[in-house]
C-alpha positions as a printed NumPy array, in Angstrom:
array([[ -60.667, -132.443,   52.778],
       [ -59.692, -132.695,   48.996],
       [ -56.377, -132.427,   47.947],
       [ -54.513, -133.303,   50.953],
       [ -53.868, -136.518,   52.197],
       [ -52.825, -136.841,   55.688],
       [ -52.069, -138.977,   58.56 ],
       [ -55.906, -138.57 ,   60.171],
       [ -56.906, -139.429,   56.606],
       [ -55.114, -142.592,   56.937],
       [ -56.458, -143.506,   60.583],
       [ -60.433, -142.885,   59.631],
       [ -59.783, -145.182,   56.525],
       [ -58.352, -148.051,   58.464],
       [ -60.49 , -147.524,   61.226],
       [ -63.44 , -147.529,   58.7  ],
       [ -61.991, -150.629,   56.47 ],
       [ -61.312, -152.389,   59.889],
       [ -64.918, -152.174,   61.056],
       [ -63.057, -150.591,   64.408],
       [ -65.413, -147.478,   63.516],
       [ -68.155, -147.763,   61.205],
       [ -68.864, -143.631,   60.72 ],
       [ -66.835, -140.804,   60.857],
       [ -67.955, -138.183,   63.124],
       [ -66.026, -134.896,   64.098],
       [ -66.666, -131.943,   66.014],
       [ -65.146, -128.398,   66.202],
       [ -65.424, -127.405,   69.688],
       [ -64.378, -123.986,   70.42 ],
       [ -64.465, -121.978,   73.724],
       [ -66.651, -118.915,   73.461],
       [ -64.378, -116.494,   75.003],
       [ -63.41 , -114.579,   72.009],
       [ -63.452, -115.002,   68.735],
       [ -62.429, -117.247,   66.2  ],
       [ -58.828, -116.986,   64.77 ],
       [ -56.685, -118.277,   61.376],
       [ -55.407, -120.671,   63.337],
       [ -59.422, -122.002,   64.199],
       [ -59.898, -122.069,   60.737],
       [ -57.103, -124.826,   60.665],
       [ -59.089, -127.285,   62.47 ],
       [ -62.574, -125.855,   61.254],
       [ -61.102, -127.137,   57.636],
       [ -60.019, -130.402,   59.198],
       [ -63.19 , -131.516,   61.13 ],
       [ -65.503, -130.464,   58.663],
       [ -63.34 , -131.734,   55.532],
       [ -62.478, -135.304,   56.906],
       [ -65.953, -135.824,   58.071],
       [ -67.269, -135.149,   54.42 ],
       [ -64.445, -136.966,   52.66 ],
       [ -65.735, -140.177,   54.51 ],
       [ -69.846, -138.853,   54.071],
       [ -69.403, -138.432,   58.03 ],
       [ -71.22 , -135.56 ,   60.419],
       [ -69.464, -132.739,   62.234],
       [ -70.868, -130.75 ,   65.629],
       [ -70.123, -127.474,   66.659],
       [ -69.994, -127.222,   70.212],
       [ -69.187, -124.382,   72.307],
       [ -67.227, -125.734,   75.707],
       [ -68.363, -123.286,   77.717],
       [ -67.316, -124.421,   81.102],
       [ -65.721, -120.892,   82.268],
       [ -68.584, -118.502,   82.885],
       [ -66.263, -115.782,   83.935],
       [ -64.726, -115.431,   80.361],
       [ -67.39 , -116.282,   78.328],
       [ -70.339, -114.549,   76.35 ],
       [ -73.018, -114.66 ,   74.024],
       [ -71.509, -112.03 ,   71.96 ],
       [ -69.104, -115.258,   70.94 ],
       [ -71.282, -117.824,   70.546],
       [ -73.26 , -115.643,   68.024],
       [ -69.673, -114.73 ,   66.514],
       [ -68.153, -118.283,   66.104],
       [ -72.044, -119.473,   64.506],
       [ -70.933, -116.463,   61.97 ],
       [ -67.485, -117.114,   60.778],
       [ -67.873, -121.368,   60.534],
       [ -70.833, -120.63 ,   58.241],
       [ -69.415, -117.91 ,   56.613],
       [ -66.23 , -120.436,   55.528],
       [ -68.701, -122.666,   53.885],
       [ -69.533, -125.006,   56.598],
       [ -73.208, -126.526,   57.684],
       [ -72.965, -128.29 ,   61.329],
       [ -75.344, -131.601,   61.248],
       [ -75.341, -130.474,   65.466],
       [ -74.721, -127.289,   67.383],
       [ -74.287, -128.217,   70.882],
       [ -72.875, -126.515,   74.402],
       [ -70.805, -128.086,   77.144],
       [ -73.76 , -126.512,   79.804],
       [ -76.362, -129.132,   77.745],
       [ -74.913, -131.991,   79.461],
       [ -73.838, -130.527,   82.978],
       [ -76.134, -133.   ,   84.839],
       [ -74.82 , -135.836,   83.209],
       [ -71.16 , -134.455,   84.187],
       [ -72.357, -134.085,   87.488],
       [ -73.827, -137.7  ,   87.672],
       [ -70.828, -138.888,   86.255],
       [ -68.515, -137.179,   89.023],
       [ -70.913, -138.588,   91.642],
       [ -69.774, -142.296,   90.017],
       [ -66.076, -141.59 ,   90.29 ],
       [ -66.815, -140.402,   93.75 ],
       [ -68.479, -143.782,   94.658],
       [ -66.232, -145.732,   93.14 ],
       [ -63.215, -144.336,   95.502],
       [ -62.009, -142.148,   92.195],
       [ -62.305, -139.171,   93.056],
       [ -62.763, -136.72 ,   96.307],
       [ -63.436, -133.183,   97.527],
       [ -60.44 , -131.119,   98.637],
       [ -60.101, -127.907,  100.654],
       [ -56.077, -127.154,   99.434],
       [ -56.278, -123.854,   97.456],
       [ -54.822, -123.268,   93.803],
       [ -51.74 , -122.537,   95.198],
       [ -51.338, -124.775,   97.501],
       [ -52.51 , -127.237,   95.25 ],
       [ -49.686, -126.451,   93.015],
       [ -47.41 , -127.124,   95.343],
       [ -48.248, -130.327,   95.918],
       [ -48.281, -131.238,   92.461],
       [ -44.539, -131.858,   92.305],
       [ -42.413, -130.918,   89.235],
       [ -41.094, -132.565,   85.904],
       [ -38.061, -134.473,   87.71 ],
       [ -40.286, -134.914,   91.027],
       [ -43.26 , -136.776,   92.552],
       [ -45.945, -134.88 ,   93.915],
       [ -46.958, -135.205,   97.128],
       [ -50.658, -136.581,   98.114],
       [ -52.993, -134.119,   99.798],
       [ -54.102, -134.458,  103.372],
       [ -57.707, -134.728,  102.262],
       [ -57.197, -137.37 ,   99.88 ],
       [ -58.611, -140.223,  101.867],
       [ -61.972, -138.786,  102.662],
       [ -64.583, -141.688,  102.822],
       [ -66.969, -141.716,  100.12 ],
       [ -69.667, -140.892,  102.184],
       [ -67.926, -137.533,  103.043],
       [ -67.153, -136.407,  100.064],
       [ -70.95 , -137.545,   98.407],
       [ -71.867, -135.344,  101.333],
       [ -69.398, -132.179,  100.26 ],
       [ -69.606, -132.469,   96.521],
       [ -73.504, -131.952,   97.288],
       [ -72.34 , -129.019,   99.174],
       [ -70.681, -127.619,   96.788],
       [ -73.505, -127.883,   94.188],
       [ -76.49 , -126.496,   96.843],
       [ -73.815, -123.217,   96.833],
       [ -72.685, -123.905,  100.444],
       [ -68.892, -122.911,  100.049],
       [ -67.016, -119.764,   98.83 ],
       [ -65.114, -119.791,   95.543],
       [ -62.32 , -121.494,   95.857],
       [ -62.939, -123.043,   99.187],
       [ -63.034, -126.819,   98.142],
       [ -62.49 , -128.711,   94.552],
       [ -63.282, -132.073,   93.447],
       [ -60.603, -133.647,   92.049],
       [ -59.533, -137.343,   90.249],
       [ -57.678, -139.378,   92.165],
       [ -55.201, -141.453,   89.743],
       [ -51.273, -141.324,   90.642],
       [ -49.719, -138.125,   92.118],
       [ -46.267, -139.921,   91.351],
       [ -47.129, -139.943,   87.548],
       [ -44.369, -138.876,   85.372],
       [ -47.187, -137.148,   83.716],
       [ -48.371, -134.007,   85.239],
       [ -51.666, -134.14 ,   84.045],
       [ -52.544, -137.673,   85.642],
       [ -51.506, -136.041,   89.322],
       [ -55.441, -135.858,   90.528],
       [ -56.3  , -132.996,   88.33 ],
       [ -59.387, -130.812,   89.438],
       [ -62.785, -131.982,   87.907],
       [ -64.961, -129.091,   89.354],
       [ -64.413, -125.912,   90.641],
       [ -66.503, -123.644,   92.664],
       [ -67.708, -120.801,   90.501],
       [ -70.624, -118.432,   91.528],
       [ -71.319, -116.91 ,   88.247],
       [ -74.007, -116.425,   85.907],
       [ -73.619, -118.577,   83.105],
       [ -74.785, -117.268,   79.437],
       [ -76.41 , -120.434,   78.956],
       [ -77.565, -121.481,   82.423],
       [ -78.242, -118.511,   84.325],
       [ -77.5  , -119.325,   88.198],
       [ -78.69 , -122.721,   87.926],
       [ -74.984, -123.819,   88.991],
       [ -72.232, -122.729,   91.086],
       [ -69.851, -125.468,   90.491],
       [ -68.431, -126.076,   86.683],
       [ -66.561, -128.691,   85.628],
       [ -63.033, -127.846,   84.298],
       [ -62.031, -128.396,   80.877],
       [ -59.905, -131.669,   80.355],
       [ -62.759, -133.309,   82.305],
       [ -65.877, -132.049,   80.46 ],
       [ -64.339, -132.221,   76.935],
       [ -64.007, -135.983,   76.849],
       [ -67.661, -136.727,   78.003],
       [ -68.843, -134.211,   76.048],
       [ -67.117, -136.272,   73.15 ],
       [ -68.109, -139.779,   74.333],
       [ -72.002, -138.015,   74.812],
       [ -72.328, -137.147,   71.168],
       [ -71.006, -139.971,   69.672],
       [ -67.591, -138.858,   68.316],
       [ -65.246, -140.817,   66.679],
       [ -62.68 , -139.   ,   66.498],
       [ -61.614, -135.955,   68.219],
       [ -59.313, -134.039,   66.499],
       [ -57.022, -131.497,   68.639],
       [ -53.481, -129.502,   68.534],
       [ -50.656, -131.325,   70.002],
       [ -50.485, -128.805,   72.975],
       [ -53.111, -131.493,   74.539],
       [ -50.95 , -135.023,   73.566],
       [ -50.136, -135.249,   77.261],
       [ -53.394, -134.804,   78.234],
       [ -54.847, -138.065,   76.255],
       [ -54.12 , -140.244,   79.312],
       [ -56.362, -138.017,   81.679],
       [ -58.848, -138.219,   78.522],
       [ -58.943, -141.926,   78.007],
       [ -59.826, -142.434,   81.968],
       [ -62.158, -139.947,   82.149],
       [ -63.848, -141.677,   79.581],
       [ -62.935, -145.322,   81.081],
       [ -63.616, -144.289,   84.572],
       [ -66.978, -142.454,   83.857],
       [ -68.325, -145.677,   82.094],
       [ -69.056, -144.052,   78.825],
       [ -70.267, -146.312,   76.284],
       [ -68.724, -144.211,   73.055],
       [ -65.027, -144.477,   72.955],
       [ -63.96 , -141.483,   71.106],
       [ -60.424, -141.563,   69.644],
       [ -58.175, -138.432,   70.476],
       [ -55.992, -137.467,   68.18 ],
       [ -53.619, -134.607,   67.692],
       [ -52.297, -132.346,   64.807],
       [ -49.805, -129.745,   64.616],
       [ -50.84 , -125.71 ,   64.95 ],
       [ -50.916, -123.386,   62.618],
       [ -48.612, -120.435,   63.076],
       [ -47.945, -117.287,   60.609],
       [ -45.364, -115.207,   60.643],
       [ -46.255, -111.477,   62.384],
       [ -49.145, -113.146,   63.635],
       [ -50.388, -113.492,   67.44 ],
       [ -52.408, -116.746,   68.093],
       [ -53.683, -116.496,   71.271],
       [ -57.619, -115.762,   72.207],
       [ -55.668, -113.947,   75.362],
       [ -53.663, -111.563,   73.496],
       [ -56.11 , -111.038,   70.835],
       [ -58.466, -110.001,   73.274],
       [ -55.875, -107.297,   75.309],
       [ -55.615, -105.291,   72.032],
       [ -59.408, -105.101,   71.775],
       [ -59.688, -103.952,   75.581],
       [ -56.851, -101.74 ,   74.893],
       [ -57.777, -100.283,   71.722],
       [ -54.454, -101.063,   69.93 ],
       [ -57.41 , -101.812,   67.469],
       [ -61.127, -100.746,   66.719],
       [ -62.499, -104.328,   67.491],
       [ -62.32 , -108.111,   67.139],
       [ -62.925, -107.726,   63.283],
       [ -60.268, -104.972,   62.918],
       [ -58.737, -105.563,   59.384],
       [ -55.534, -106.187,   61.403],
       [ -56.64 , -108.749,   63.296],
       [ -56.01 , -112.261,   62.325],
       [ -59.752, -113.138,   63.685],
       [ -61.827, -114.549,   61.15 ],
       [ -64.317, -111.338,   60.909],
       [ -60.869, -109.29 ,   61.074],
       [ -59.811, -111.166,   57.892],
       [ -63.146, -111.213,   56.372],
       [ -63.721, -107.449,   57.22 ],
       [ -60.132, -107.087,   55.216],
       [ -61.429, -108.426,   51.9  ],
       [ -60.542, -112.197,   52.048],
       [ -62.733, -114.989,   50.733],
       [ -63.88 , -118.22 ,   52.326],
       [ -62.267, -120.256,   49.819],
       [ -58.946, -118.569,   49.841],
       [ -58.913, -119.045,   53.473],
       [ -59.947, -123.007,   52.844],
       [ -57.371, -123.314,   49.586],
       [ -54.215, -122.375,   52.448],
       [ -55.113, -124.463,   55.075],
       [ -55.666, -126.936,   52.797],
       [ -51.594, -125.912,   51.31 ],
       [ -50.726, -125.821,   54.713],
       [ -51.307, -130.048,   55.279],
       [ -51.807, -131.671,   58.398],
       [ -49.153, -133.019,   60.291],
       [ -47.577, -133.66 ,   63.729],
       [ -45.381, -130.741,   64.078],
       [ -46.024, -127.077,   64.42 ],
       [ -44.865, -125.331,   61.559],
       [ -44.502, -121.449,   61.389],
       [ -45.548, -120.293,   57.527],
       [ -45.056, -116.893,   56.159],
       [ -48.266, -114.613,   55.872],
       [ -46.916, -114.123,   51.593],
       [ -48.333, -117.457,   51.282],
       [ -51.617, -116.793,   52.867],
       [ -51.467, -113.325,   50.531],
       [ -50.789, -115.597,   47.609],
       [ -53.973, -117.657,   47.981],
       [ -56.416, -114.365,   48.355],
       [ -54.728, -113.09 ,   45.164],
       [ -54.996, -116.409,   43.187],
       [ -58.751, -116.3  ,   44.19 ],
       [ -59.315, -112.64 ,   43.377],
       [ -57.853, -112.38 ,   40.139],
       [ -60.423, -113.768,   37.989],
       [ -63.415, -112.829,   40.209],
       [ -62.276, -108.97 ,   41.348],
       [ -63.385, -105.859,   38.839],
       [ -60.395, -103.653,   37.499],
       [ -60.719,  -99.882,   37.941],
       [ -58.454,  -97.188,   39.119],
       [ -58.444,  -95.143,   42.033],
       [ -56.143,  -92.41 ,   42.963],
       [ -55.061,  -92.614,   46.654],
       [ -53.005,  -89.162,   46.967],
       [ -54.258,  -87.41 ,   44.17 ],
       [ -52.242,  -84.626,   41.879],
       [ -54.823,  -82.26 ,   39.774],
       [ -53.259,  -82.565,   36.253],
       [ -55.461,  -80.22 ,   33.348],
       [ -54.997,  -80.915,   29.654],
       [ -54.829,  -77.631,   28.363],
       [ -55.342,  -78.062,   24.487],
       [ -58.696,  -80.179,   25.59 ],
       [ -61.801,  -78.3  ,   25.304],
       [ -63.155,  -76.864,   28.216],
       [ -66.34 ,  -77.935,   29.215],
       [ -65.937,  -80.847,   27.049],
       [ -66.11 ,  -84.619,   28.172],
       [ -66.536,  -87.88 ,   26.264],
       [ -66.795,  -91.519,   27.843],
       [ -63.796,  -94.287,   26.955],
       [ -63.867,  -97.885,   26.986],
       [ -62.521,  -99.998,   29.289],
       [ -62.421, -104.108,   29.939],
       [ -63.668, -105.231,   33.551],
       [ -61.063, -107.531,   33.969],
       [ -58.97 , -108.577,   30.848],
       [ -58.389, -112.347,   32.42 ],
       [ -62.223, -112.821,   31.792],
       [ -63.517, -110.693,   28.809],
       [ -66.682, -112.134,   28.896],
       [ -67.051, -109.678,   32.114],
       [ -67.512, -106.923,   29.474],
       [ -66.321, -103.118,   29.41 ],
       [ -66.912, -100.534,   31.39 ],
       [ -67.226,  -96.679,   30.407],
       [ -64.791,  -94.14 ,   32.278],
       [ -65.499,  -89.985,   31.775],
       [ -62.221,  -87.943,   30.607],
       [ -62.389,  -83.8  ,   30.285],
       [ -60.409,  -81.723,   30.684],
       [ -58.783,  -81.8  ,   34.204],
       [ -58.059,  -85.041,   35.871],
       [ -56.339,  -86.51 ,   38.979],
       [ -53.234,  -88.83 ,   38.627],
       [ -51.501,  -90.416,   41.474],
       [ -48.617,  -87.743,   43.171],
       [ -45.799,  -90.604,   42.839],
       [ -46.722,  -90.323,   38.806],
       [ -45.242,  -87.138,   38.728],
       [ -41.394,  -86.202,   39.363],
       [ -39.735,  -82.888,   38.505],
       [ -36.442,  -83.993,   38.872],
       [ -36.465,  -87.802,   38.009],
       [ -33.848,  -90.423,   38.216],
       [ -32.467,  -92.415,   34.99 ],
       [ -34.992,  -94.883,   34.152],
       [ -37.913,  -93.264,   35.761],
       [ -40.597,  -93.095,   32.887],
       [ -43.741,  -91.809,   34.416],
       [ -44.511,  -87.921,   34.357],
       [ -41.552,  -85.451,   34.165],
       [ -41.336,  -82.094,   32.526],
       [ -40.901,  -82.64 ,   28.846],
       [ -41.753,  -86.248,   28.89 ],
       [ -44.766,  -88.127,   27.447],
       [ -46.752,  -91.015,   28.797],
       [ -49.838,  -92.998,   28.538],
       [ -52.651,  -92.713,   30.265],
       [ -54.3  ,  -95.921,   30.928],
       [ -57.553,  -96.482,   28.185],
       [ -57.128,  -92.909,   27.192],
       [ -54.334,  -90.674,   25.555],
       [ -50.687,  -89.775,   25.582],
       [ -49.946,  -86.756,   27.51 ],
       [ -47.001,  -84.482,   27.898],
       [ -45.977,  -81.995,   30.741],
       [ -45.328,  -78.971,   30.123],
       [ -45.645,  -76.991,   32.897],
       [ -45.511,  -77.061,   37.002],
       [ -47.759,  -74.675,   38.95 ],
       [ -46.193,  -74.519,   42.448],
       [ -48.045,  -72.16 ,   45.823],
       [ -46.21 ,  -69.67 ,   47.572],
       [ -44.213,  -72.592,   49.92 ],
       [ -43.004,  -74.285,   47.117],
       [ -45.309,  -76.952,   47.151],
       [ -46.244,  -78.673,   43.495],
       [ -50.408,  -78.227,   43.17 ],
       [ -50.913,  -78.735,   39.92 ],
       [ -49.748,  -80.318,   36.166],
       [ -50.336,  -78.837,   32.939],
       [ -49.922,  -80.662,   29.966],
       [ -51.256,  -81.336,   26.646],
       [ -52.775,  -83.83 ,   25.096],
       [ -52.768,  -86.227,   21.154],
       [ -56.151,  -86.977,   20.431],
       [ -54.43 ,  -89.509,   18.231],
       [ -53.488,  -91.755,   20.081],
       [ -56.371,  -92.921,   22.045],
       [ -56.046,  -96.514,   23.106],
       [ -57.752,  -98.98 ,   20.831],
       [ -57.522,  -96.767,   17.646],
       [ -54.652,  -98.53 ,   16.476],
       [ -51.87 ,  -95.595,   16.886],
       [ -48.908,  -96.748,   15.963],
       [ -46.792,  -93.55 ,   15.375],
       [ -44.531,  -93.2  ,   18.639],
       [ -44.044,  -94.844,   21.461],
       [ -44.361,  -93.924,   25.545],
       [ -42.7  ,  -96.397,   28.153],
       [ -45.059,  -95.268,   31.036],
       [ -48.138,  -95.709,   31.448],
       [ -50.335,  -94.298,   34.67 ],
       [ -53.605,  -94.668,   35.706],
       [ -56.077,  -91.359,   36.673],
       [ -59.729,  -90.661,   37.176],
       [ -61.847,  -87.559,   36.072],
       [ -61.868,  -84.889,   37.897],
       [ -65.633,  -83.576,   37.663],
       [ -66.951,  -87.009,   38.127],
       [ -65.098,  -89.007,   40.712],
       [ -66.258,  -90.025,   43.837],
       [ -64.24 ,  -89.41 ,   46.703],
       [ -63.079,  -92.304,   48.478],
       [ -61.077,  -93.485,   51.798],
       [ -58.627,  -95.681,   51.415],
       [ -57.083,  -97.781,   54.367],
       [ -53.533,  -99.61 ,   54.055],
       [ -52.126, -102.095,   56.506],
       [ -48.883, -103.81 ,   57.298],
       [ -48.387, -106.342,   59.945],
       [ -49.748, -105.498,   63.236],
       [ -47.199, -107.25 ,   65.162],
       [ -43.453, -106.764,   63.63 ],
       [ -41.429, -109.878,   65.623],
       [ -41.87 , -113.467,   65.307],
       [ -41.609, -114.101,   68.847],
       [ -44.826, -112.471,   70.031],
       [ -46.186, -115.925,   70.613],
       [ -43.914, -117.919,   71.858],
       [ -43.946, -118.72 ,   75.55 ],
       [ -40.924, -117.097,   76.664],
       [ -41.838, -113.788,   75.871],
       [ -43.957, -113.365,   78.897],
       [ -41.054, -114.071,   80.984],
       [ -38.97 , -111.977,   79.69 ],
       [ -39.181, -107.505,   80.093],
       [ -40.547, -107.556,   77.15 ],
       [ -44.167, -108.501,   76.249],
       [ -45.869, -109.135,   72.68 ],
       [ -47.057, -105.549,   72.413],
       [ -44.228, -104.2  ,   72.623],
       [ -43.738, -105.505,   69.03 ],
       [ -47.103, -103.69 ,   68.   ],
       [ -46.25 , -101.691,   64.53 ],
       [ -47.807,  -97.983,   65.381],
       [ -47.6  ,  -97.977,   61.558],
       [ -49.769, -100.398,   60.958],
       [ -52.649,  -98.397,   59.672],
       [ -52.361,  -95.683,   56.826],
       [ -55.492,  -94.052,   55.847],
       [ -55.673,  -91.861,   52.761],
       [ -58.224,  -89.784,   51.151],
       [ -58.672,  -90.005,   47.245],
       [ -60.589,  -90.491,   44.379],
       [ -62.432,  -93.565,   42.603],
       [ -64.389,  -93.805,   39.019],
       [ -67.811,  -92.728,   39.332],
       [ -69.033,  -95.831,   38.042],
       [ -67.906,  -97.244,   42.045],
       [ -71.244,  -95.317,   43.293],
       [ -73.539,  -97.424,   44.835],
       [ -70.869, -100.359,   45.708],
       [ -72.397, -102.411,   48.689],
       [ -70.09 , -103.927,   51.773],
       [ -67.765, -106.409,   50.928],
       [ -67.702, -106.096,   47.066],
       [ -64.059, -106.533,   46.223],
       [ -62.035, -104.568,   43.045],
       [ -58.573, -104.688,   41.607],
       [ -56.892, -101.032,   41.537],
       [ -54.525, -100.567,   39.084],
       [ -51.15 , -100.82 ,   40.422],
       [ -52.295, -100.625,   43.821],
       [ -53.712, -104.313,   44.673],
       [ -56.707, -106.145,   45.751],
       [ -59.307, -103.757,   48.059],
       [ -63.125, -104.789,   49.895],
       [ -65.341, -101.832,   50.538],
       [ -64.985, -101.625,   54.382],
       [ -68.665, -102.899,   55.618],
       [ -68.597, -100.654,   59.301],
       [ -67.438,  -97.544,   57.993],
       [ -68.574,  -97.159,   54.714],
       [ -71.843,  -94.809,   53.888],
       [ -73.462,  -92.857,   51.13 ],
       [ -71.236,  -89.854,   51.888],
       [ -67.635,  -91.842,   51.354],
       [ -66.751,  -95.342,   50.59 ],
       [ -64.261,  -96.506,   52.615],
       [ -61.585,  -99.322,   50.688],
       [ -59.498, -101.689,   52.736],
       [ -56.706, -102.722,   50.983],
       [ -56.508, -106.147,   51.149],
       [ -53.522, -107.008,   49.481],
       [ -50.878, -105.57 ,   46.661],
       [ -50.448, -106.789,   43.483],
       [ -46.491, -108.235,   43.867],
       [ -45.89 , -110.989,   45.698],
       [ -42.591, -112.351,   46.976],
       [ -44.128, -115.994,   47.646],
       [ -43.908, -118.669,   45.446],
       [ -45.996, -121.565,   46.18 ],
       [ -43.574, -124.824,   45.618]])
């Protein structure tokens, strides 16, 4: 991870300079229950950067341990958008590869007195778990010999009990101060078809006790993780103590990533899919990974903030201008200029010959003329953008106005001087005239216009859909965990003007663009043609960000 140094930085070094470790080896181990977000993209960055800075390896490995919520449609997903930021795994592993050796490993705990089958149910067993300020209280089926519970757990495997019916959990200390050391649950009974192991089990191990094994199994070093699991290291190092693994991975946590107007949860994310407060997972509002790709960002700008971002301890909420900042820096030299008119006004040049039309040069982006020039059509009629055009303008408004002249961008001054209105009122149409001496780059020095607009030909342009967006989610405190508990819930806070969706014009030279190719509009921002809706009939533009930008990066 260039650029950033960083408290996990500093722990592989020692460890590595110590001889305590003598690789580096990471994993990024999502669930597959949805799909990936920019906050995964945090600890994609980490894993995978760390591990090269030290010539390590990094695994991705699905924990797929929750059949009920999980799909292939995720796994294929999350392959996707890791390799899609620029990342090669030296391992792609699941959870459900190593469910025997989970099992055999529960059978040790249960012979060694650690652990035992119990018939409380969820509630009941969270009852009994006690509270912050008090103890829990031990359940009645704690004491079970071992043979009984080698007997039940076998049961439990062979499908002999109802969901729910019996559990097998660790027996460590149910007056811990810690919660999580209060004989968590190890396996649950399940009877659902896995996407990775059909029916072949009934019983799945819970999380916090397959992660660490999985860990130890592969040979991790370190396992990076967001500080939402610090108390759970304890239950982590004895699972891994307890179940005799030979690795010793090293947990260690790192503060979330959280934008402003953004939702980070899999949970939510997934409840505006299912209720279509958006077409998808990769909706350009979504802050998924395909959502943002979809939008028009890059992999590196995407790498270039996280890496801005650092890595620390505490959870820091950043404002999404920053992440805008970094898809602009990364645009501006890469992205073709051209100009596109999103709510068109007709304007025809009167005094230009009809039937007439000549081809003007243009640069494709003037930060990198070797890019070249490209060659725009002007005739007689042409569309310029409706806010371009005032009747009735305020001081200092220098765009079009009856009587007043301005430039049009890598063509000719213009003047208005008349307004065609329809029968409502309505303005339909601008008739000016035009100096064919003072076309840009002949040198014309003999007055001066202070507006200049942009405009496409109207014979020759391609129409064109064009899709703005604003924040999805308008309040800050979408995410945080009171907001369930109060009346209102995070989508309450969804902005029903979100979307705007316009139909316009582009320069014909935009025919033939192919998904994802990205272009600079003039004066409008930074847009990707939309890869799902998109055809031969009408290219669809998603706007992926303006031009101005309040952030400054410190």
């Amino acid at each position: 991870m260039d650029n950033s140094s960083n408290f996990i930085r500093t722990i592989m070094k020692e460890d590595l300079e110590s001889g305590k470790r003598n690789n580096v080896y990471t994993r990024f181990p999502p669930e597959p229950n949805g799909y990936l977000h920019i906050g995964h993209a945090k600890s994609i960055v980490i894993n995978f950067g760390l591990a090269d800075d030290f010539n390590g390896k990094t695994n991705l490995r699905f924990d797929d341990t929750n059949p009920l919520k999980e799909d292939s449609e995720y796994v294929e997903a999350i392959k996707e958008d890791v390799a899609w930021l620029g990342y090669n795994w030296d391992g792609l592993f699941f959870a459900s590869d190593y469910f025997e050796e989970m099992y055999s490993r529960a059978i040790l705990l249960i012979k060694k007195g650690k652990a035992y089958v119990d018939d409380l149910s969820a509630d009941e067993i969270r009852q009994y778990r006690g509270t912050l300020t008090e103890p829990g209280k031990e359940s009645p089926y704690r004491n079970r010999s071992i043979e009984e519970n080698l007997v039940l757990f076998e049961k439990m495997r062979k499908g002999e009990f109802e969901n729910g019916e019996k559990v097998l959990r660790a027996k460590i200390d149910m007056s811990s101060p810690n919660i999580n050391l209060r004989d968590p649950v190890l396996y649950r009974v399940s009877h659902a078809t896995h996407h990775n192991t059909g029916d072949a089990w009934c019983i799945y191990p819970m999380y916090a006790f397959a992660h660490p094994l999985e860990d130890a199994i592969e040979g991790i070093t370190h396992s990076l993780c967001t500080t939402e699991f610090e108390d759970q290291r304890p239950l982590y190092n004895w699972v891994i103590e307890e179940c005799e693994m030979e690795n010793k991975p090293q947990q260690i946590e790192f503060g979330r990533l959280g934008i402003t107007n953004t939702v980070m949860s899999k949970r939510k994310l997934k409840q505006l899919v299912d209720e279509n407060f958006v077409d998808g997972w990769d909706d350009p509002r979504m802050p998924t990974i395909s959502g943002l790709r979809r939008k028009g960002y890059t992999p590196e700008s995407i790498r270039e903030f996280v890496k801005e971002t650092g890595v620390s301890k505490g959870s820091g909420l950043v404002d999404e201008a920053m992440l805008e900042h970094f898809v602009r820096e990364d645009l501006k030299l890469k992205a073709p200029r051209t100009m596109g008119i999103l709510k068109p006004l007709k304007v025809v040049i009167t005094n230009y010959p009809e039937g007439q039309s000549e081809m003007l040069d243009a640069e494709i982006n003037p930060e990198v003329p070797e890019m070249g020039v490209r060659q725009i059509p002007f005739s007689r009629e042409i569309y310029i953008e409706q806010e371009d055009f005032m009747e009735n303008p305020p001081k200092k408004y220098f765009r079009l106005f009856p009587g007043n002249e301005v430039r049009l961008k890598h063509a000719y001054f213009i003047k208005c001087e008349d307004v065609i209105k329809d029968a409502d009122g309505n303005i339909v149409e601008i008739h000016c005239t035009y100096d064919p001496e003072t076309k840009s780059g002949s040198g014309f020095t003999g007055r001066k216009v202070k507006g200049t607009i942009h405009w496409v030909d109207a014979n020759e342009a391609l129409p064109a859909e064009f899709r703005l967006y604003e924040p999805l989610i308008l309040d800050n405190k979408e995410d945080s965990e009171t907001v369930d508990k109060e009346e209102k819930t995070f989508l309450d806070y969804v902005n029903e003007n979100s979307l705007e969706v316009l139909q316009g014009f582009v320069e014909p030279n935009m025919k033939g663009v192919q998904p994802h190719d990205k272009f600079q509009f003039f004066r409008h921002g930074y847009f990707n043609v939309d890869p799902k809706h998109s055809n031969n009939e009408k290219i669809v533009f998603n706007r992926i960000v303006s031009l101005k930008s309040s952030f400054k990066l410190k």
